[in-house]
N, C-alpha and C positions, 0 to 999 in steps of 0.2 A: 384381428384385434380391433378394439371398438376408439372411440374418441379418448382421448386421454384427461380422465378428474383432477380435480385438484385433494393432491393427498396428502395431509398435514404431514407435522415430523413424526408423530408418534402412531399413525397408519402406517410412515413408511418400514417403521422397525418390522411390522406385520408382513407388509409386502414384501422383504427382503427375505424371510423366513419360506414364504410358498414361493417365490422366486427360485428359492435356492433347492425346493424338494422336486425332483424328477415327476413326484405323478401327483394326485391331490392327496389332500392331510385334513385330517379332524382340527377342530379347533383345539383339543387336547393337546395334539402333536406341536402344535404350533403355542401355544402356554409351554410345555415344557422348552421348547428349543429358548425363547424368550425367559427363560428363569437364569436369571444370573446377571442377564443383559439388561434387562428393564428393571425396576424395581414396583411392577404393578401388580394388581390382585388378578387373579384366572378373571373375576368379572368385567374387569378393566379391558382386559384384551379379545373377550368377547364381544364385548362392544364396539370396539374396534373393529374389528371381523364383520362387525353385521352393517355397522358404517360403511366400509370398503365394498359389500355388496349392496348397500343403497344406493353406491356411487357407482355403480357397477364396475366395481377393477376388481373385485373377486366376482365369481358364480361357483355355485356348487352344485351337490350330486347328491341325493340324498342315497341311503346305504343302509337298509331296515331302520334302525334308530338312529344311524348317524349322520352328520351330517360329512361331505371332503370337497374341501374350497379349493377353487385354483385360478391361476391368475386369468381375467379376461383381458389385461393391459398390457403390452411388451418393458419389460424394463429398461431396455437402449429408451426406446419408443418416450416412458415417463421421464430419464435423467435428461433428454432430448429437451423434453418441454420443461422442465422444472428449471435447466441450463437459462432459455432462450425467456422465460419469465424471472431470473433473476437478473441477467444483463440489462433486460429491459427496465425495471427497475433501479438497479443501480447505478447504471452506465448509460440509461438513457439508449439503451439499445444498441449501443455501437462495441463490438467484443475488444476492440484495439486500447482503451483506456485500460479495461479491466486486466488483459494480460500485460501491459504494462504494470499494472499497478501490483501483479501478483509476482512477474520477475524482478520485481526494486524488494520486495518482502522477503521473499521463500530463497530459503539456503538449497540449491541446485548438488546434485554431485554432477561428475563431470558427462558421466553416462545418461541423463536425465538431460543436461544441455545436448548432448549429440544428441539424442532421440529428438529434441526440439528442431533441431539445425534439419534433421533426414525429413522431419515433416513439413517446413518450412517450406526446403528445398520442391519436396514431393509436388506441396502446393504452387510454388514457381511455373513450374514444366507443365 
């Protein structure tokens, strides 16, 4: 996988759709799966599509007429950097403020605390 672009929010909705398809997908396939979710036109989201391959996080395959896009960017790989670009921003780059600031907010079950504590730990040791 190649460097990782900077992929607005509404590429990501894109990205998250060939993300989630096992092999590649027309642009059609990808306007359908996005009907319901987005409230944009087919043109909308093909421009989208050909942005994401400008930036190259999509490459495709051409297919006698068709085109089937698929991802050239790992998605751990993007949330990785989209993570580490908004702490930086935020938080001045340091994650300790921000998860502070996200266990004073967010209502926890008790399962969700232990999964924190196992990881915590994990990182301890």
């Amino acid at each position: 996988m190649s460097e990782i672009p900077k992929i607005s929010e509404a590429e990501w909705e894109v990205m998250k759709i060939v993300w989630l398809k096992s092999s590649p997908c027309t642009a059609n396939e990808i306007v359908d799966a996005l009907t319901g979710v987005a409230d944009w036109k087919p043109n909308t989201i093909k421009t989208l599509i050909n942005r994401l391959v400008k930036k190259k996080a999509l490459g495709y395959k051409e297919e006698g007429r068709q085109y089937r896009y698929y991802p050239l960017v790992d998605q751990a790989e993007c949330i990785k950097s989209e993570t580490n670009s908004f702490v930086k921003r935020m938080f001045g780059g340091t994650l300790q403020p921000m998860l502070v600031a996200f266990l004073k907010e967010e209502k926890l079950s008790q399962d969700e605390i232990e999964e924190l504590k196992r990881i915590i730990e994990e990182r301890k040791g």
